[in-house]
C-alpha positions, 0 to 999 in steps of 0.5 A: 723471121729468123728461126734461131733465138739466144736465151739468156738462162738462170732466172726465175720465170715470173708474171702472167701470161695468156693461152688462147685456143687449143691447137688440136681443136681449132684446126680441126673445128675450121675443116668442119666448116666445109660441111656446112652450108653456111659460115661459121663462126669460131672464136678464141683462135690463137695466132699460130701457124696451124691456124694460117696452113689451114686457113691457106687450105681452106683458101685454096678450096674456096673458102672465104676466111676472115681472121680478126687476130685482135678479137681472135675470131675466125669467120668461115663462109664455103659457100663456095668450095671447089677442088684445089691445084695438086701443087698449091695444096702440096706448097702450102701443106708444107709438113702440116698432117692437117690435109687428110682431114680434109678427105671426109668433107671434101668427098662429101662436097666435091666428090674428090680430094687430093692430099700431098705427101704428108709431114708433122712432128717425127715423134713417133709411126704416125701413119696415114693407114688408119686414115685411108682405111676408114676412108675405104670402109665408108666407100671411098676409092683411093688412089695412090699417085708419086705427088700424093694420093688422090680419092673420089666418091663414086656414091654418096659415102656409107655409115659403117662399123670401125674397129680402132686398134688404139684411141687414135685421136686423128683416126677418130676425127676423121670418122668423125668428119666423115660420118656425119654426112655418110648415109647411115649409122656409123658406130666407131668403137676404142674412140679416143675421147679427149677434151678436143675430140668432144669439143670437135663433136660439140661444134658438129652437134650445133651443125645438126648433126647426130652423134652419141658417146658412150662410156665405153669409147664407143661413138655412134653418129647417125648420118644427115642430108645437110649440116649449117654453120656453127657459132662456137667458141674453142676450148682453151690450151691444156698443152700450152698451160702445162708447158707454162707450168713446168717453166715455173717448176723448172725455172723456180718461177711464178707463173699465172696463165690467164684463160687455164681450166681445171676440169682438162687439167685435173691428171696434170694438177695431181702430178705437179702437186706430187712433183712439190708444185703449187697452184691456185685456180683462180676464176680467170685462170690457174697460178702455177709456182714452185713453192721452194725446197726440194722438188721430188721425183716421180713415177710416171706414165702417160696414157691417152685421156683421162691419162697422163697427157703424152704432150704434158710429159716432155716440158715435165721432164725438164723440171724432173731434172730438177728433183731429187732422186730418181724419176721413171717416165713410162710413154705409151702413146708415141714410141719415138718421143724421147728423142728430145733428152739428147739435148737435155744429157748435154746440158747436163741431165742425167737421163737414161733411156730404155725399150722395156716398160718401166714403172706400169703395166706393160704397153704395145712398145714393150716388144718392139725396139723402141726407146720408150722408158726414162730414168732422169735422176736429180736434181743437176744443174743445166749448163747452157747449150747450142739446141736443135728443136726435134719437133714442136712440145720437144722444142718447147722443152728445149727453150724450158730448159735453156731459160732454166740453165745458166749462160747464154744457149742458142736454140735453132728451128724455133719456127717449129715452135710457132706452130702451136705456142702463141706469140711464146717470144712476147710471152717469154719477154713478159715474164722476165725471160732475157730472149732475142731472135737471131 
């Protein structure tokens, strides 16, 4: 399939559309399987590209993987795990981070896991050091090696005390992953405590594990001998419902998403109301539409859960093109994402980016040289433009502001946005969008 789409913008985005699972659960939901003893069931499973690098993963370590795309149910049978080839992993990985999730469970089936040189999204320092240090902590030996890094086990791994300096999402699912096997208590403190993250530890719970979350961002799992099998069905997108939000805003369209929630999307509903959107939420979903007038800007910042998702911000930004006055977007979370306004600018926005904290408190990129702060100023309107996706919710941006610009825009390296937008071109086409794959 080709990696370019021309869209023809101007039009209002109208009509209904569906959102599946959350791409940051489900993934991580299919390794838990390897820490059972039994299949597991998931359901709710979009059909995206994570979904097809991890269950490849799960292939190539023995894993029986059935995937019934219709009913998007995943069936999980390791019964029969073993090691891998070095270059299998490295080929199918691909720019996935996925793999170093695989470390905890692997270590505690196998005694060893091997992980490639590890790509994803360049949004921002997104190292694999707190990955390998908590791996370390809980007795692990790593090994560093030209083709990636190779760990073993020497002993069953140990519950341990972890201290993280941020509420990293990904280093708290590897503790997470991890400890529930370990022997011993493991208690992990400045844990993030997104939707995904207790969704992740709802599918652990239901495979016998033990773990507690206290309302100071401190978890507390109590290591066991065996896990089984789970039966759970993902929680929905947040990130693909605000996407589709801020098209309806920025596109002067009435969209309802079918499968949407409140409860995870209650910072994004507040923002979008102040914006000068409207939504309904329905008992099957939430209907999003811009309710005419003027859109008003805004002073935003994101910030990990209960905060502004960072995901959230990039597609808001392109309706904040669209508002009058002028909008300050403060981003705490990845110090590198506003690299996506390059193709806004030449579309026509107004958008000035800075490396001081603008509009909120001070955050950890103040002093480090980042381009972390934007102005956008509106509203103007978009022009269209030959577009390069940067990286997934960027990319997503990008085709937002292509079908909200008026003209034909060629949008390159949409593949990128495969990896976590189910079947968007058929989405597009359904709300009136006039798209065609090069």
């Amino acid at each position: 399939m080709n990696d370019l789409l021309y869209v023809n913008g101007g039009n209002p985005l109208t009509g209904t559309i569906t959102v599946r699972g959350a791409k940051n659960f489900v993934s991580k939901s299919m390794v838990a399987s390897l820490l059972g003893e039994t299949p597991s069931i998931l359901r709710n499973v979009p059909q995206i590209r994570d979904v097809k690098v991890v269950s490849g993963l799960l292939d190539l370590h023995g894993v029986n993987v059935k995937y019934d795309t219709d009913a998007g149910i995943l069936d999980l049978d390791p019964s029969n795990v073993e090691s891998a080839h070095v270059a299998d992993i490295d080929a199918h990985a691909g720019s996935s981070r996925i793999p170093i999730l695989f470390c905890g469970p692997l270590l505690h089936r196998l005694g060893e896991a091997f992980i490639p040189d590890l790509g994803g999204c360049r949004i921002g320092d997104r190292p694999i050091n707190y990955h390998l240090d908590i791996l370390r902590q809980f007795g692990a030996v790593v090994d560093k090696r030209p083709n990636g890094i190779h760990l073993r086990a020497p002993r069953r791994l140990q519950g341990t005390k972890i201290s993280l300096p941020y509420p990293s999402v990904g280093a708290t699912e590897q503790t997470l992953l991890t400890a529930v096997r370990a022997d011993g208590i493991t208690e992990l403190t400045g844990a993030a405590i997104e939707p995904e993250i207790m969704d992740l530890i709802a599918v652990l719970q239901k495979m016998g594990a033990i773990i507690s979350v206290d309302t100071d961002r401190v978890i507390r799992i109590e290591g066991v001998d065996r896990l089984e099998g789970y039966s759970h069905t993902a929680l929905n997108d947040r990130i693909e419902t605000a996407s589709w939000a801020s098209a309806a805003l920025a596109t002067g369209g009435d969209i309802t998403v079918k499968g949407a929630t409140q409860p995870e999307m209650m910072t994004f509903l507040n923002t979008f109301r102040k914006v000068g959107g409207r939504f309904d939420v329905q008992d099957d979903g939430i209907r999003f539409w811009h309710a005419g007038g003027d859109l008003k800007s805004i002073v935003l910042e994101t910030d990990v859960h209960p905060g502004f998702m960072t995901d959230w911000q990039q597609p808001l930004v392109v309706a904040l093109t669209q508002a009058t006055g002028l909008s300050i977007v403060h981003e705490t979370v990845y110090e590198n994402r506003f690299g996506f306004t390059d193709a806004l600018r030449k579309m026509g926005a107004t958008i000035q980016v800075y490396k001081e904290c603008l509009g909120g408190r001070d955050c950890r990129f103040g002093q480090r040289n980042f381009h972390h702060s934007a102005v956008v100023s509106g509203p103007t309107p978009l022009s269209a433009a030959d577009i390069e996706v940067p990286d997934l919710r960027g990319g997503f941006s990008h085709l937002i502001a292509a079908l909200a610009a008026k003209g034909q825009s060629t949008v390159r390296g949409i593949g990128l946005i495969d990896r976590g937008y189910e079947n968007f071109q058929y989405k597009l086409e359904s709300l009136g969008a006039e798209v065609v794959r090069g």
